[in-house]
N, CA, C and O of each residue as an XYZ file, in Angstrom:
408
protein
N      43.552    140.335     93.436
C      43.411    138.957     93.023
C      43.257    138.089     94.270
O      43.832    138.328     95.332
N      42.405    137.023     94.045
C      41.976    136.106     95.498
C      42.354    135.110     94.774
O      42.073    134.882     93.597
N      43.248    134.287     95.768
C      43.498    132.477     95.734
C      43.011    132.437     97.104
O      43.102    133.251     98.023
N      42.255    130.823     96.977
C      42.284    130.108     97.998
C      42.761    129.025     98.224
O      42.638    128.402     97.170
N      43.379    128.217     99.171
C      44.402    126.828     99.214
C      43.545    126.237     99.962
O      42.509    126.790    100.330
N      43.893    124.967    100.298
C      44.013    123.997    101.482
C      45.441    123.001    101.565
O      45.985    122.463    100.600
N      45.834    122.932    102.879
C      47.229    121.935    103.071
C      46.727    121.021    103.696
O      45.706    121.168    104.368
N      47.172    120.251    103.613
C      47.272    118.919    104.296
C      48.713    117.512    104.146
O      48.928    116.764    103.193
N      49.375    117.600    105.344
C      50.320    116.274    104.412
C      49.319    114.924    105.535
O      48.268    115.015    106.169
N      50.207    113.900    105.343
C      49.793    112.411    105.781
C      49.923    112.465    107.233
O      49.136    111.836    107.940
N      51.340    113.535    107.980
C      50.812    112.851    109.694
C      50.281    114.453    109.918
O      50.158    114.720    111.113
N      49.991    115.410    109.124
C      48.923    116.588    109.252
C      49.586    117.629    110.760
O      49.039    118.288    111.644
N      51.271    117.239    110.336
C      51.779    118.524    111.348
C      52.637    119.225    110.406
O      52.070    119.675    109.410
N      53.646    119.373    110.496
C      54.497    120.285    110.322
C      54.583    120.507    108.543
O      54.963    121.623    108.187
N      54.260    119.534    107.490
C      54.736    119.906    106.315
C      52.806    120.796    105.793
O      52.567    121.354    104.723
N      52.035    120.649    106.714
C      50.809    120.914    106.382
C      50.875    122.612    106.875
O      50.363    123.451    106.133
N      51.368    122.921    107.835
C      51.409    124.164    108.129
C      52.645    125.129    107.613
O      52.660    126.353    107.744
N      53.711    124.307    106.979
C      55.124    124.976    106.220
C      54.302    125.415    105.303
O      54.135    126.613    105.074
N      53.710    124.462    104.693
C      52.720    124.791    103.014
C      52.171    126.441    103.358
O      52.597    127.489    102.874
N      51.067    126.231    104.378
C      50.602    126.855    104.348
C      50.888    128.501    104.927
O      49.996    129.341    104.810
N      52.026    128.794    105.463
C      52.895    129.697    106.013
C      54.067    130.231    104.609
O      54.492    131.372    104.423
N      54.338    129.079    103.847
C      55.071    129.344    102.211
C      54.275    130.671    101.332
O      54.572    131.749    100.818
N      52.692    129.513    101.616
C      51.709    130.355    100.374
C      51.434    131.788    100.839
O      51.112    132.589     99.961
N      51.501    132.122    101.823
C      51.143    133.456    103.128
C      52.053    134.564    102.899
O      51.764    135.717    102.578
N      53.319    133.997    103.134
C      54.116    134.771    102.621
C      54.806    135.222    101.602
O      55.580    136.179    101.597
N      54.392    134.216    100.354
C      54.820    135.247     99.099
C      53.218    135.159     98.585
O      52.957    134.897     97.411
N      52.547    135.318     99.232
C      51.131    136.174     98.387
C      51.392    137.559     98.942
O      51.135    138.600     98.338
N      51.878    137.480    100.044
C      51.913    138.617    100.379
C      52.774    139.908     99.812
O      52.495    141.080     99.558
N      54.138    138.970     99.734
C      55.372    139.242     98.380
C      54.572    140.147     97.194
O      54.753    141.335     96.927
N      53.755    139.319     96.655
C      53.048    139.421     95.534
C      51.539    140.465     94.931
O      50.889    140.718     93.917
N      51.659    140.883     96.909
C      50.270    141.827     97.261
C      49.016    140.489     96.275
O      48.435    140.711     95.212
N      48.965    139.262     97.076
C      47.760    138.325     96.349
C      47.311    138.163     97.735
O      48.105    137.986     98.659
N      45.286    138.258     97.968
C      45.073    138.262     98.703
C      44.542    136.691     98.750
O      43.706    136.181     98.003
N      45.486    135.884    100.170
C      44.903    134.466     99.792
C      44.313    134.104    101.154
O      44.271    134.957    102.041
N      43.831    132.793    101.356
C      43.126    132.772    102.509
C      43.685    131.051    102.328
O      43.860    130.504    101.240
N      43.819    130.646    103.182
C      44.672    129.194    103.750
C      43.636    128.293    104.518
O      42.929    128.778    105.401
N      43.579    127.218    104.225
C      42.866    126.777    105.138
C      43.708    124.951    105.497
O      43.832    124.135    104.583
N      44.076    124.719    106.650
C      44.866    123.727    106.985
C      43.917    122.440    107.626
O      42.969    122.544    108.405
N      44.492    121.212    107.036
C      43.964    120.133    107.718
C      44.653    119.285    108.286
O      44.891    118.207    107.741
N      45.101    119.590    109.463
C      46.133    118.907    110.377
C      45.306    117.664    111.030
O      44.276    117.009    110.872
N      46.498    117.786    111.905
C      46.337    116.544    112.932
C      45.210    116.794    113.817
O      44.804    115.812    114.439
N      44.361    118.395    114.082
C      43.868    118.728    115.149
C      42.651    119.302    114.391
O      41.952    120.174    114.907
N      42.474    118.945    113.508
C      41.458    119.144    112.073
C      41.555    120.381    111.377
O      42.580    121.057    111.287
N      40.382    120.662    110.861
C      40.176    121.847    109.957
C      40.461    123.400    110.864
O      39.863    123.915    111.809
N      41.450    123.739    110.200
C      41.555    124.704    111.201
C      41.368    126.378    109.819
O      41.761    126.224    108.663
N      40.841    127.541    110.213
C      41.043    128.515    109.116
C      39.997    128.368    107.927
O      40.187    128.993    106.884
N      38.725    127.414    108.110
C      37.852    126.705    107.288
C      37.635    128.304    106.094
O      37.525    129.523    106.227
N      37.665    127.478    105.190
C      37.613    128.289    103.520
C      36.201    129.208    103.611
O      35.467    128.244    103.826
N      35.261    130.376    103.607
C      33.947    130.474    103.330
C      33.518    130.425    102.381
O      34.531    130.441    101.682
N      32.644    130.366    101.671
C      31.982    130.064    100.510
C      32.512    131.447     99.737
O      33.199    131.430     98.716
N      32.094    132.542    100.367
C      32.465    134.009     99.630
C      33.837    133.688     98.904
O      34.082    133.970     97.730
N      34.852    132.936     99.955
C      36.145    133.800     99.406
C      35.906    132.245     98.121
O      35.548    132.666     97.021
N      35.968    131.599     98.143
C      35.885    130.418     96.827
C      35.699    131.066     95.589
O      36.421    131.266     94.612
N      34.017    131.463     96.027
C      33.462    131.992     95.074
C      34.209    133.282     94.198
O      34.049    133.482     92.994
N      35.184    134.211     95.255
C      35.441    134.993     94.527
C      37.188    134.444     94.051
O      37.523    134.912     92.964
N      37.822    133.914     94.452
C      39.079    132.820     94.147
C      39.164    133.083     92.527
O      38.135    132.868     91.886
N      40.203    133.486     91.910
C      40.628    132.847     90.877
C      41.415    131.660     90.491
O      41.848    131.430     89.362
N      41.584    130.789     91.750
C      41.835    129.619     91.613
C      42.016    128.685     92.697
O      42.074    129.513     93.606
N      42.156    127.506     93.304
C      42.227    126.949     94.140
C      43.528    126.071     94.270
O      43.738    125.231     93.394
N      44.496    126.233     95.412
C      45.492    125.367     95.405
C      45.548    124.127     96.251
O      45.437    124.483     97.425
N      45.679    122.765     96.152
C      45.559    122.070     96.943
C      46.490    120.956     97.214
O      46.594    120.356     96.144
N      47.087    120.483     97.949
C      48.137    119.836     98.570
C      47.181    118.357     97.823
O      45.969    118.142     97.838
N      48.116    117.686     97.328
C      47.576    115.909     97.330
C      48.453    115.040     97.579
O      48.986    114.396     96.675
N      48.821    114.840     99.180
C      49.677    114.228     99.963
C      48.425    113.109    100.432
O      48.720    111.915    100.478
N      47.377    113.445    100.688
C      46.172    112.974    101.226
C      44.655    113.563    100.698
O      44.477    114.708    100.284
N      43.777    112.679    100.795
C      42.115    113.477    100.416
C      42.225    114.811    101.287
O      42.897    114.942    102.310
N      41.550    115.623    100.764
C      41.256    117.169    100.892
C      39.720    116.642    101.259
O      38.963    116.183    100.404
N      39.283    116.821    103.078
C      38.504    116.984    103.272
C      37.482    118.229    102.793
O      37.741    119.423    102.945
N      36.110    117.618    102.102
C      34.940    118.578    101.356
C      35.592    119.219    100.569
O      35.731    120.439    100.656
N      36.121    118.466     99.628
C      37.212    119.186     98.140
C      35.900    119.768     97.569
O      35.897    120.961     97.267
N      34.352    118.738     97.330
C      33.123    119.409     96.456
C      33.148    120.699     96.242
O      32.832    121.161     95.146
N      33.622    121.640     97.513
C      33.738    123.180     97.208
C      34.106    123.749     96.045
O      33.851    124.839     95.532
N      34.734    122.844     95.726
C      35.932    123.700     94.446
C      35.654    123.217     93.117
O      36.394    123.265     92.134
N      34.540    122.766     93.212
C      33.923    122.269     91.994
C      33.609    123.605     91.079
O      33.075    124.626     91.512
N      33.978    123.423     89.945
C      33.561    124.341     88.576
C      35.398    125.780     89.051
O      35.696    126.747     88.351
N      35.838    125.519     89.806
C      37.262    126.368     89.790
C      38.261    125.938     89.493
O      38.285    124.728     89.720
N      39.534    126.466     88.905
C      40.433    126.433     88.218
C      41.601    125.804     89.471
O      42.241    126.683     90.049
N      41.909    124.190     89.929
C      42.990    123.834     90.941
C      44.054    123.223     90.213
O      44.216    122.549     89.195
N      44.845    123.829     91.327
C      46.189    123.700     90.792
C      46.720    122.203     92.172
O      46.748    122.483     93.371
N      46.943    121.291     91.850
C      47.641    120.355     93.008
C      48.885    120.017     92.879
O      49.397    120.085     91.761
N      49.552    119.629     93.873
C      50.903    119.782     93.869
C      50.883    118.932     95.982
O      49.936    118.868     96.766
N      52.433    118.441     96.167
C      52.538    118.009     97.489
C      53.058    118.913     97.892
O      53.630    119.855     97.343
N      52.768    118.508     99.478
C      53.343    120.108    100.062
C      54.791    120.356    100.219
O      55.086    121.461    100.672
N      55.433    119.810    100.027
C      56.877    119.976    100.385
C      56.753    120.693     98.800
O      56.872    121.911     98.933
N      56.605    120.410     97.733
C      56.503    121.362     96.226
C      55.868    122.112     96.896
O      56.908    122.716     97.159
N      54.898    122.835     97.604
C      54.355    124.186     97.779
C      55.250    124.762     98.593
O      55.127    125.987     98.602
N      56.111    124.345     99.284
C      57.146    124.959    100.625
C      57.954    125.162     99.852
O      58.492    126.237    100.118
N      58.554    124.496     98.598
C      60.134    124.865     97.915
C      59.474    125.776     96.586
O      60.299    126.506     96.036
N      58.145    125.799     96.052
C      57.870    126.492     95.142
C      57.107    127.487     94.826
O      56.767    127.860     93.702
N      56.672    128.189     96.514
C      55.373    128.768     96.441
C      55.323    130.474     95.522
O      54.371    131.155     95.140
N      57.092    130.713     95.421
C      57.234    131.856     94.612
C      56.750    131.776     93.097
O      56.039    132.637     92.578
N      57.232    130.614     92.439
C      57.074    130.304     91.284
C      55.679    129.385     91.171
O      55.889    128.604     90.243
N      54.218    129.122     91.773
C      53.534    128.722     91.842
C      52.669    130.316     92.153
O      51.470    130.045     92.094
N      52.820    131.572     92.403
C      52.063    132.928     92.576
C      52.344    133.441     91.576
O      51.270    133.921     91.212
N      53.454    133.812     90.464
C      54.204    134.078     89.563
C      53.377    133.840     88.252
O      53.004    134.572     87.335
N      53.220    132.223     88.615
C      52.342    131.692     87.425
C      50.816    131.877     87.653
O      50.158    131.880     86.612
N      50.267    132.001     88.573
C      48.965    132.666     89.187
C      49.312    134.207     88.292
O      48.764    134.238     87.190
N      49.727    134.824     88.471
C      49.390    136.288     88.382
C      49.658    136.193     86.782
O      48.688    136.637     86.168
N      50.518    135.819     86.087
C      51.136    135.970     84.508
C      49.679    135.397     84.082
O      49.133    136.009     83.164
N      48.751    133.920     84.830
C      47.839    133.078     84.112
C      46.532    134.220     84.433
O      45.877    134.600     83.463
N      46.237    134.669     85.622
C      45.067    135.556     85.889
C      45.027    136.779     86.019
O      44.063    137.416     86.444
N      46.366    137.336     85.563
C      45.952    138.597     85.255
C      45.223    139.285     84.553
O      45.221    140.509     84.679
């Protein structure tokens, strides 16, 4: 199973990369292969490719702030949430991924 994310919070340090270090490690928990892509303070870092989108059964995205070139994720199944909820919930946010796309 493929998810793809993007994080981002408002000053684009530390709650943008917790997110994204949360989702990493219980996909991994979960054997879910995900791919992260962060928009910090120092920009796009880990940029999403079209492949993995395309093959994504869903997209997760932080809405602390606009998700630079969200258009990607047009016609896929996103789930949004702030990132401090992806840092305290990322077990029970893969859980419901796998029960919804299995």
């Amino acid at each position: 199973m493929k998810v793809v994310a993007v994080t981002a919070c408002s000053s684009g340090i530390a709650h943008t990369y917790m997110a994204a270090e949360a989702l990493e490690v219980v996909a991994k928990k979960y054997n879910i292969d995900i791919s992260v892509e962060t928009q910090g303070s120092i920009g796009i870092e880990n940029e999403l490719v079209q492949k993995d989108i395309d093959n994504a059964v869903c997209v997760i995205l932080t809405n602390d702030m606009p998700i630079i070139n969200e258009h990607r994720f047009e016609g896929k199944k996103v789930i949004r949430m702030s990132t401090s909820d992806v840092i305290k919930k990322a077990d029970v946010i893969m859980k419901k991924i796998i029960s919804t796309f299995k």
